[in-house]
Each structure stands twice: as C-alpha cells, then as structure tokens.
N, C-alpha and C positions, 0 to 999 in steps of 0.2 A: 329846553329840549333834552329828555334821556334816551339815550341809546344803552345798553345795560352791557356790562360785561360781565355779566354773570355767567356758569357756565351749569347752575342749579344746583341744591344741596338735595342729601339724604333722606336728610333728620325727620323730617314727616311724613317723607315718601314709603320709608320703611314700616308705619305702621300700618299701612295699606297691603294687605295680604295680597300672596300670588297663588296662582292654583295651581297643584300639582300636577308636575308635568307626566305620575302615574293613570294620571287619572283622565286623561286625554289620550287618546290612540293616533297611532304613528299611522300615515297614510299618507302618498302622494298624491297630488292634487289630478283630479280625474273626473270627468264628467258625470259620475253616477254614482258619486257621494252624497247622502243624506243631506238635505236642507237644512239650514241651523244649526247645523250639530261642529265642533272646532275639534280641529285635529292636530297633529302634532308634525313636522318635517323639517328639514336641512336644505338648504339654497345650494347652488353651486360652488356658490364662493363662501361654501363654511358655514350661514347663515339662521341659526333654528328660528324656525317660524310657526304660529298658529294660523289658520286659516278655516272660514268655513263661507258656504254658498249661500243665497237666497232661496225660497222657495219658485218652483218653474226655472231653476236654473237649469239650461240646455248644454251650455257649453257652444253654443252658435249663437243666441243672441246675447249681443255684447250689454253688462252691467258694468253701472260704477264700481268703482274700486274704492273702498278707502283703505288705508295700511297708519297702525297705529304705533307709536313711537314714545317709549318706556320715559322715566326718570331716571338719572343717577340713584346707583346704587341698587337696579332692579333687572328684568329679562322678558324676554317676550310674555312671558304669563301675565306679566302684569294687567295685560289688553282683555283676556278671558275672565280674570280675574271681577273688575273693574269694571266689564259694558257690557250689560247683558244680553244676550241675543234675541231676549225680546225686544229690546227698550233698542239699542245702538245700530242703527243705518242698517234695516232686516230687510233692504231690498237692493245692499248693493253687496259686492264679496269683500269681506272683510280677512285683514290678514295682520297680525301682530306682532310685528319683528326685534328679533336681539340688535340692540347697538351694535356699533358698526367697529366700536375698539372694545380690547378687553379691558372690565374692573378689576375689583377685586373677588378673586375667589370666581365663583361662576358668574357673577355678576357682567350686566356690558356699559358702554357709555357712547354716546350720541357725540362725537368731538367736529370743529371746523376743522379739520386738516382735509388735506387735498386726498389721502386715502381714502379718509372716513366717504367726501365724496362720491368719489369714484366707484367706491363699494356699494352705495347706496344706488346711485343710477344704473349700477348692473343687476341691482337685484329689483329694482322695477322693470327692467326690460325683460330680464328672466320671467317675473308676475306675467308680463304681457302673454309674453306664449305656453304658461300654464293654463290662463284663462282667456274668457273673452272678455273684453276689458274696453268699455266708452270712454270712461273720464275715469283721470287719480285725483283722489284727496287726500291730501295726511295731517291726521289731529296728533298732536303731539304735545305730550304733559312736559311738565320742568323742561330739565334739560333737552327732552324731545320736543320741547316744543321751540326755545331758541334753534335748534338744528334746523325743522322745519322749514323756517323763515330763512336762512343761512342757503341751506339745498334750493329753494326757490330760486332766490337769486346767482346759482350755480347752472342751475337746470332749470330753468321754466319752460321748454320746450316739453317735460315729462309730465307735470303735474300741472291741471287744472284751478287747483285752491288749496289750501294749508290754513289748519285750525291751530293755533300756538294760546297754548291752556299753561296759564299760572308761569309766563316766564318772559319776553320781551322778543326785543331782538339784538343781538350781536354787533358790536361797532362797525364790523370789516362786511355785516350785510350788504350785498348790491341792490343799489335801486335806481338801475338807467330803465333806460326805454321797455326791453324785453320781459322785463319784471310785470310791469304792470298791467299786463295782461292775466295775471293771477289774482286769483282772488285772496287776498290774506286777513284771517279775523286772527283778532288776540282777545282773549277771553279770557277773564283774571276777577280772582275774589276780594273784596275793597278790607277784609281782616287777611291779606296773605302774610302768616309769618315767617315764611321763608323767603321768598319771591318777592318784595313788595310790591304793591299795585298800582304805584305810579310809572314802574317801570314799564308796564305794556301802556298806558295813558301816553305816557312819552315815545315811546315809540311808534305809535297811532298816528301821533302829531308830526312827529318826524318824518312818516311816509306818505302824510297828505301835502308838509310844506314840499315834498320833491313831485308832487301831483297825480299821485295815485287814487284813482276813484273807485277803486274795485276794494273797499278797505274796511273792517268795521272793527270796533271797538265791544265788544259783550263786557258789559258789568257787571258783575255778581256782587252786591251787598251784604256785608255782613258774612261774607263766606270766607273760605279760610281756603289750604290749599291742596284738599282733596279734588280726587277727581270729582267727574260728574257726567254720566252720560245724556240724561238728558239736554242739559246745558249743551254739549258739546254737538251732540246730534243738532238742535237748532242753528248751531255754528256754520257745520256742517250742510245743512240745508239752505244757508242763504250763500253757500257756497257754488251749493248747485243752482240756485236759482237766478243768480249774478251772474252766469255761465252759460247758461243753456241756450240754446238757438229754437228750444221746446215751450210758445206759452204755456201750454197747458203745465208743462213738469214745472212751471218759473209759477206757476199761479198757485199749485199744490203746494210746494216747500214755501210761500208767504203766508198760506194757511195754515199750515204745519209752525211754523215760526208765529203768527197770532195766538194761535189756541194757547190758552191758560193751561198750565199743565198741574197735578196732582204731586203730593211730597213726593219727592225721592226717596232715595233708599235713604235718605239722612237724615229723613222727617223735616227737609230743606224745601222751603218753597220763594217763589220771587216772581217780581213781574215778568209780561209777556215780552218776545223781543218783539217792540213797536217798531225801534230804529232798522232794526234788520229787515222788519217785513215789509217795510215803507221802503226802502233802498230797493228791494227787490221788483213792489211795484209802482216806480218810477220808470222803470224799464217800458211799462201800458200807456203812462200816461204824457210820453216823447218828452216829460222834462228834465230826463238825466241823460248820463250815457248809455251805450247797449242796447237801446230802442229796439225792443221786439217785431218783426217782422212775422204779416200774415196771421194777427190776431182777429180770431173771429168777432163777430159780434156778440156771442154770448159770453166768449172769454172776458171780452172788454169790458161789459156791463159788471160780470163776475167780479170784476178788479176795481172798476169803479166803485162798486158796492163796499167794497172793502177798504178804500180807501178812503172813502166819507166817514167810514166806523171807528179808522184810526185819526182821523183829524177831530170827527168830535172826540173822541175820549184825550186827546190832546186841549183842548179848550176848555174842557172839564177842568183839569190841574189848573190850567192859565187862566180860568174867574177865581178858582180858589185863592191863589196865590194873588190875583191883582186886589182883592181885598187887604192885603196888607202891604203889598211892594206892584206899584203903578208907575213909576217914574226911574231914571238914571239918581236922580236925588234920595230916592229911597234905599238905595241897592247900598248899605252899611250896617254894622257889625249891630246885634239886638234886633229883636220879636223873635216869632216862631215856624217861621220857615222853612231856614237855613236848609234844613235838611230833605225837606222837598223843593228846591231849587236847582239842589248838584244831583243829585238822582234826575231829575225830571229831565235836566241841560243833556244828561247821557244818555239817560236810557230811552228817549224820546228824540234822539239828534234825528234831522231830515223831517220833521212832522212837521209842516207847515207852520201851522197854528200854534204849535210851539216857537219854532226859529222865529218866528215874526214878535213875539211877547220878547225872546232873547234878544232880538236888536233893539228892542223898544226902551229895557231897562238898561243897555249898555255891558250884556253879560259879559260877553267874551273877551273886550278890551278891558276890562275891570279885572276880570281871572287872570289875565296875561302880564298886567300891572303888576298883581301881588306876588308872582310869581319869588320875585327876590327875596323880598320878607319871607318866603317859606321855605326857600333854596335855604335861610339863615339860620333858621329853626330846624331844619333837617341836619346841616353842617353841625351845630354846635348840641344838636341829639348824640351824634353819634361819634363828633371826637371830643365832646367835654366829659372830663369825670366831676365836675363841679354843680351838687343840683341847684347850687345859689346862682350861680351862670345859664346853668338850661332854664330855671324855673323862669330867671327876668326879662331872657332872653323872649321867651313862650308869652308871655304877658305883655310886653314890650310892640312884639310882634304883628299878635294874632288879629289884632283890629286891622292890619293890612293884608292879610294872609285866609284870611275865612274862609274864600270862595276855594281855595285848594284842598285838595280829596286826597286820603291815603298817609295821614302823621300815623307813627306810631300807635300800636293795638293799647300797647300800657300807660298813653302820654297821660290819661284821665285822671286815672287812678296816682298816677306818680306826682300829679299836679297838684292833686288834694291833701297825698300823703307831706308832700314838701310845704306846702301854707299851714300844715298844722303842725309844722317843728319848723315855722317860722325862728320863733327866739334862736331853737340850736343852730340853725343856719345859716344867721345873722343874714336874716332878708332884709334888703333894701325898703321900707315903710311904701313908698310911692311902687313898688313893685305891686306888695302887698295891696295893696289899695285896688292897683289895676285888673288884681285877677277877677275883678268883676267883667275883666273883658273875657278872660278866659271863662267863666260861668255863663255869660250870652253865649258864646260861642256854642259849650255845651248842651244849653237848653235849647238852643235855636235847631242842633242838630236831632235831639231827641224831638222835641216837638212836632217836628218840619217831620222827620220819616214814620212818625204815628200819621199823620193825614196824608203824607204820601200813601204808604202804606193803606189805606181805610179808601182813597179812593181807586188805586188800581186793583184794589180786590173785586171790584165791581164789575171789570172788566170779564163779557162772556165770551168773546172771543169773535171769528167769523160768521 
C-alpha cells in the first residue's frame, strides 16, 4: 500500500506555459458576462482567480462548478493556460484559483495546513454566491491535485468529486465515513517522471481497502506528467455521473467517457475510459451502489445497449489473450503479452468479461504476491549507488515482480547499458545469464501493448 508524501515538484510543471494575466480582463463575476470567454478577479480573502461561464448561463439556473487547482511552482493561469474552453467542462462554470500559501516570487502553493484549509472552503462558499452553482468539482494537477483529495476529506460537505491528476494522496488524508460519499479519481501517466505512477495505484488501493465505491483509478499509458484536458474532463465526467440523482445526465457523461476521442494537443492518443464508463453504468443495471431511480425505459434500453458494447469489446482482449495464458499455471514470466494484461487489468477494471478471465487466471492474488519483490527493486533503485547491486537485484527479481506497473522510465536502457560493461562491473555470471528474465519481461511488455494497442483502436464507441 502507498500513500505518498509527496507534496509535488516544479521541474516539469514549469515547462508548461501560463497565460498572461494582460491578456485576460479584470471583471467581477456577473450574470451578463460573455459565455466562454476567462476573466481575471480577487476573492475576498486575497484570492486571484479566472473564471468564465457556459453558454445559456442565467445566473438562476444552477450549473456545476468545477474549480481547477495549479502545480507547485505556478498560479491561477496555469488553468487558462492548460484547458481549453472548448475542450474542458464548456457546460459547467469553471474557475481557476491561486494556491492558497504563498511560493516563491508571485508564485502560490496548495499546502495541508489547517489555513490553507480553511482558505479554501471560504473561497468555495464565496464561489456559491457569485454564482448559481449545483455540484463542485475540483481537478487538480501535482501538487493540487494531492490538496484535492486532502480538502475532501476536511470538507466533503463542499464538494461533490475531486480529479487528483499526476499526484496521489497525502498520508494524514481522511477516509471515515463522510468521505466516501465523494467521488475521488486519480488519474496519473504510467512514464510520470516526477510524480511516479504507482503512487496514485497505491492510493486507489488504499482507499478501496477502507471501502470506498465512488473511486476510480484513470491510466494514462506511456504519458508523462503534463497536463491533459481531455483526460481530465472524462475524470471529471464520471465524476458527475457517479453523482447525479439525473439518469439521463449519468447516461450522457458514460457516453461522453466511451467515445474514442481524437490526439490532443500532444498528438497523445489512448484508449477509451471502459472502466469509468462501466462504473457509471452499473448505477442502470442495480449491480453496484448508487442505483438510479426512475429510469425510463428508453434510458434503460440506452444503457443496456451500451453496456453489451463494453462487455463485448472486453471478450475481445480476453480471446486474444486466452490464446496464450488460459490458466493460473500459465500466468508466469515469457511470451507476449505481458503488456496487454496490466493495461487490459486497469483500464478495463468492473468489465465483467474481463473481471471474470481476471479470477480465472489468478490475476490479483498473483500481483499482490510479487508485490515485495518489486517493493526490492524500487528500494535498492533508488538508495543503491551500485549498478552491480541494482542490476542482480533487477534480474534476480523480475521473475517475481512482472505483474507490477510503474519501474523506473530509464530502468531499460540502464539494464542494457550495465550487461554490456558486464566485465567493468564485475557482474556476477549467473546474474548475467538471468537477464534473459529481464529480456522476457521487456519483450513481453513491448509485444503485449502493440496488440493491446491494435485491438482498442477498433473500438467506435457508443
């Protein structure tokens, strides 16, 4: 189990531009400001803020909220900056606030202290009677995105759901009773090299053994630790849809969360959220919690429809894969797999047709098994300076260790470089020998995410 004490770095966050704050006009929030358009303002409590409305926003009928939540080392721009107004939640009021302590220089920072708190929940209750306001949601990068999850379990009386992008959670997080009525995703890139990406895994896991059902896990593959609006908006949408007392709004945001979506601004593409949109409707089909009430019968049919679409393209991967690993005896280190297994286990969690192939082969007690062999390999990654030690360590290991996601971005390349200055290194022969476990490992990874990859591309959506 990781619970992170991170509290989020800089260093990558800074290359991510902010938008000047000339270039944005000052205006206090008012019913008869321009749709789409961000503006610039000051809270009560000192607070500078961007803000802008939906289209058909009145000022009497109440819209969600979401309110977006910086990095270390940056400021409210960074939200304008970063989520476009066409792309990021253009139907609820979006508002992009300064950390709640000062950084360095004009910079702010998202801290647990009981101030940082207390500043934040007054400047939601301030939001309330600027606007009309249904439900809060707060996506939050690095450092705002541990805060998030931290504010949650301070206030959940305030907020609805919390997006925690590229960061974890907090040791001193609360998660009694009143928490879990929130909806919390952690959404994290499987190359973050800042943040690593077992630390939201871990903390996922952490807040399902305290028994949280409102909970989801977003994957991002091979992604690093920029933002992502798109990403985050689908977060965000099974946010609401986990939430809502609205079929119809819970049926739109499963849809919205299926569709296939188009490169981002990163020329970043990735599968759909299955796991998300299946979570959501579970809610139709009275097998989870949250069972919707008062669903018509064409909404029902609508959901069943769509949920046959996600189960077969679940079955799909699970004949693929039984062609090569059909048993608990099969489920060992070699073929080509590997790497659509732990993709498929995540990003397909709650898919029937999947979970069911998952008990079959023995996934999850097998992952949970290797856990310590990889806890070994992490520990002497990062406090060995000896590559004769990490290297036999790695090799030693990794036959027990496979099924674990999120080593080291450079371990590959470092692995290759150290076997080929065997001699200078005076590697152990029987080490050397083994890295053919580390070479299964690698190809099993690369193989396994080209057919993962080749079959969720096929996926057309709802």
């Amino acid at each position: 189990m990781i619970r992170a004490l991170w509290t989020g770095f800089a260093a990558l966050a800074l290359c991510v531009p902010c938008a000047r704050a000339g270039e944005i006009d000052v205006r206090a929030p008012d019913n008869n400001a321009p749709a789409q358009k961000w503006f610039q303002t000051e809270s009560k409590g000192g607070l500078r803020y961007g803000w802008k409305v939906p289209k058909r926003y009145d000022g009497k009928t109440a819209c969600n909220l979401t309110v977006i939540l910086h990095g270390t080392g940056l400021d409210w721009r960074w939200g304008p900056a970063n989520n476009p107004i066409d792309v990021f939640r253009p139907d609820d009021i979006v508002v992009s606030v300064d950390g709640t302590s000062p950084g360095q220089g004009t910079t702010r920072l998202f801290l647990g202290a009981k101030d940082d708190v207390e500043a934040f929940a007054a400047f939601l209750t301030e939001l309330r009677g600027n606007f009309a306001v249904k439900d809060v949601f707060l996506y939050g990068h690095s450092q705002g995105g541990f805060f998030v999850v931290y504010f949650a379990g301070e206030h959940p009386d305030l907020v609805s759901g919390v997006v925690a992008h590229a960061s974890g959670s907090w040791m001193n997080s609360k998660t009694n009773a009143p928490v879990k009525k929130v909806a919390i995703a952690f959404m994290h890139g499987t190359l973050d090299p800042v943040v690593p990406y077992r630390q939201s895994r871990g903390s996922r896991d952490a807040y399902a053994k305290e028994g949280f059902t409102r909970l989801l896990l977003r994957r991002l593959q091979n992604y690093n630790h920029w933002p992502n609006a798109v990403r985050a908006n689908e977060c965000l949408d099974w946010c609401e849809g986990i939430t809502t007392d609205d079929p119809e709004a819970a049926l739109a945001a499963a849809e919205r969360i299926a569709s296939p979506k188009p490169a981002d601004v990163y020329q970043w593409v990735t599968v759909a959220g299955f796991s998300a949109a299946r979570a959501v409707l579970r809610r139709f089909d009275g097998k989870g919690p949250d069972a919707l009430e008062s669903v018509t019968p064409k909404l029902s049919a609508a959901a069943e429809a769509l949920i046959k679409k996600l189960e077969d393209q679940g079955s799909k991967h699970v004949k693929a894969l039984e062609k090569h690993l059909s048993s608990k005896k099969d489920l060992k280190l070699g073929g080509d797999w590997l790497g659509h297994l732990i993709a498929l286990r995540e990003d397909f969690r709650g898919v029937e047709s999947v979970e069911a192939y998952m008990k079959k082969i023995g996934y999850d007690e097998t992952r949970t098994a290797q856990q310590k062999s990889a806890d070994l390999i992490f520990k002497v990654w990062y406090t060995a300076n000896d590559p004769k030690k990490i290297f036999e360590t790695v090799v030693d290991r990794i036959g027990d260790a496979f099924l674990v996601e999120g080593y080291p971005n450079e371990l590959g390349e470092k692995m290759k470089q150290w076997k080929a200055d065997a001699k200078k290194l005076k590697l152990d022969d029987n080490a050397v020998k083994k890295f053919s476990d580390f070479a299964d490992w690698t190809s099993g990874w690369e193989k396994g995410s080209a057919a993962y990859e080749s079959l969720w591309k096929e996926w057309k959506g709802p």
